[in-house]
N, C-alpha and C positions, 0 to 999 in steps of 0.2 A: 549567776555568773554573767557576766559581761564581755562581749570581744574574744567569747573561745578561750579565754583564760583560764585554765583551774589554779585554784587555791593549792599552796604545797606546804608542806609540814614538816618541820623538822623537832624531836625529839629533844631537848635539853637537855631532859634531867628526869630523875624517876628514883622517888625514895616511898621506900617501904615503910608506910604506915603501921599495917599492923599482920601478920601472919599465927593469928589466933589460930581460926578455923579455916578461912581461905586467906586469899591475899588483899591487901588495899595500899593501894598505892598513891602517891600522888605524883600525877606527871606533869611535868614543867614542857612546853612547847613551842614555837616558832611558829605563826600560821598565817601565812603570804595568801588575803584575799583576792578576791578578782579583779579588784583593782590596784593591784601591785603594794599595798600595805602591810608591812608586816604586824603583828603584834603578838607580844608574848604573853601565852595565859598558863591558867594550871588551874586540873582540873582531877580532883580526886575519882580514880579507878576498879572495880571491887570485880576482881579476878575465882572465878568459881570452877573456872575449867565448865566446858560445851558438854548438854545434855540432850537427852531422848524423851518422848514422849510417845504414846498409841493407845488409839483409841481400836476400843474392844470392842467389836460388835457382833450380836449374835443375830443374822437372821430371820432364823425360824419365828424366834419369840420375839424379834423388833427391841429388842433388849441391849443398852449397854451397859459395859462393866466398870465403874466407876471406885476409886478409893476416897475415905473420908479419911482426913488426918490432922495434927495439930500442927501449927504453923506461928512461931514467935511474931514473925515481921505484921504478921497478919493481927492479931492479938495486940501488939504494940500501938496500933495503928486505930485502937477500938473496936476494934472486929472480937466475936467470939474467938477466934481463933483456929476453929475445925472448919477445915476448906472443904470441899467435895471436888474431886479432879480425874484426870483422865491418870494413869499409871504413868511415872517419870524417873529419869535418876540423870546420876550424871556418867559421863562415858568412861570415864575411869581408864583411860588407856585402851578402850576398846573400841573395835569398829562399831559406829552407829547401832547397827542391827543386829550387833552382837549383846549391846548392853542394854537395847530396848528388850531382847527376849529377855533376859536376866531377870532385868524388872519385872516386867511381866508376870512370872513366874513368883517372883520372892513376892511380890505385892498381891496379888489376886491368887496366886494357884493356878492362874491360865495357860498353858504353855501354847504358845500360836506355830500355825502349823505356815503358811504363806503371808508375807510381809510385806505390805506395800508401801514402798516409801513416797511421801506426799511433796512436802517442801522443807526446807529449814528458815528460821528468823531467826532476828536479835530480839527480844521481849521486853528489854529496857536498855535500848543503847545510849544514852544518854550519862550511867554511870554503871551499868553492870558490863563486863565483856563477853559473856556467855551466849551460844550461839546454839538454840534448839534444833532436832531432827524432829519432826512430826512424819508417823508414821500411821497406819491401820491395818487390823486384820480382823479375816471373820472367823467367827468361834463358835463350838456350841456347847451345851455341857459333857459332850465326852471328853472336853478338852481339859477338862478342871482336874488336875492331876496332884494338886495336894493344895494345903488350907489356906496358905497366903496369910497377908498379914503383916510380914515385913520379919525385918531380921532382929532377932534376937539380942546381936553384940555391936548394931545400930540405932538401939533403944528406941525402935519403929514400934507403933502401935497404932496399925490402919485397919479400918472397918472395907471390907470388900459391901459392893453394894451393886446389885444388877436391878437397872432403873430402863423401864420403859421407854425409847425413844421421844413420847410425845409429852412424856412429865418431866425428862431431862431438860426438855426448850423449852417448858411451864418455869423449872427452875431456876433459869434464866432472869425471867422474866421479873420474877420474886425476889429473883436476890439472892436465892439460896448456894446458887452455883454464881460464882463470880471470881473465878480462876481463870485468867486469860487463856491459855491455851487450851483449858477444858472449851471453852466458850469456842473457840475458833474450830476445833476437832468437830462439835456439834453441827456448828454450824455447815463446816466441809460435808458432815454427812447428808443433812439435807438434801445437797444440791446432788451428791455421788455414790447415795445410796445401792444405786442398782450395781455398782462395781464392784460392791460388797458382797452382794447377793449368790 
């Protein structure tokens, strides 16, 4: 930007692509750069409604709790397919820390007892509008209160996995874990482990 100038935006137009499973849209807009030129662009939209994510960490045993699952985009893309990740969903009308516990819960069996909320990001703003809560809490196994796994009339079918801190950031390294927000969650631990503890 130049001259203190911000760029301003004005909305046109905004037709619905498609409302299969989420929304996709394409929005037509007005966008006044910094140096006073307008130009109209458009730019397709993929509306998922704002999610949660937490990383699960247990202490005692330098252990976190990780799900493996199957993932089309991922799959499409060349990929096998099975992601390994930190536990996620989306907020569904709910506050943040209400629907991280949820997950929680319905994906692992874990139910967390204190919740630390870390930051939130866009994870692909460039065409998704979704907007993550990154969260943590520490666990242990008293806390594993039923099987996990996911829901039944969600046609979920997640592997719970409790992975050693220092094979998790080997996994990294490999390839195996290459989930962005699992990857950032890792990585926060590293540096803010004792706050877990």
């Amino acid at each position: 930007m130049t001259n203190g100038n911000k760029p301003k935006v004005e909305i046109v137009e905004k037709q619905l692509l498609s409302d299969n499973w989420y929304h996709l849209n394409k929005v037509i807009f007005d966008y006044t750069d910094a140096k006073g030129r307008t130009h109209r662009l458009d730019r397709e939209v993929y509306d998922r409604g704002n999610g949660a994510t937490i990383l699960l960490y247990d202490p005692k045993r330098d252990v976190v709790v990780l799900v493996r699952q199957f993932r089309i985009p991922a799959f499409v893309n060349g990929h096998p397919g099975w992601l390994i990740e930190t536990p996620a969903g989306l907020l569904d009308g709910d506050h943040p820390e209400e629907a991280i516990r949820r997950e929680a819960i319905e994906e692992t069996g874990y139910q967390v007892r204190d919740v630390k909320f870390l930051f939130k990001c866009f994870m692909s703003p460039g065409a998704v509008t979704e907007l993550v809560h990154f969260f943590a809490a520490a666990i242990d196994t008293s806390d594993r209160v039923a099987e996990g796994g996911g829901l039944d009339d969600e046609n979920e079918d997640i592997e719970v996995m409790e992975v050693p801190v220092s094979q998790a950031l080997s996994m990294i390294e490999s390839g195996e874990i290459c989930d962005g927000k699992t990857i950032m969650l890792l990585h926060w631990l590293v540096m803010n482990r004792q706050t877990l503890a």
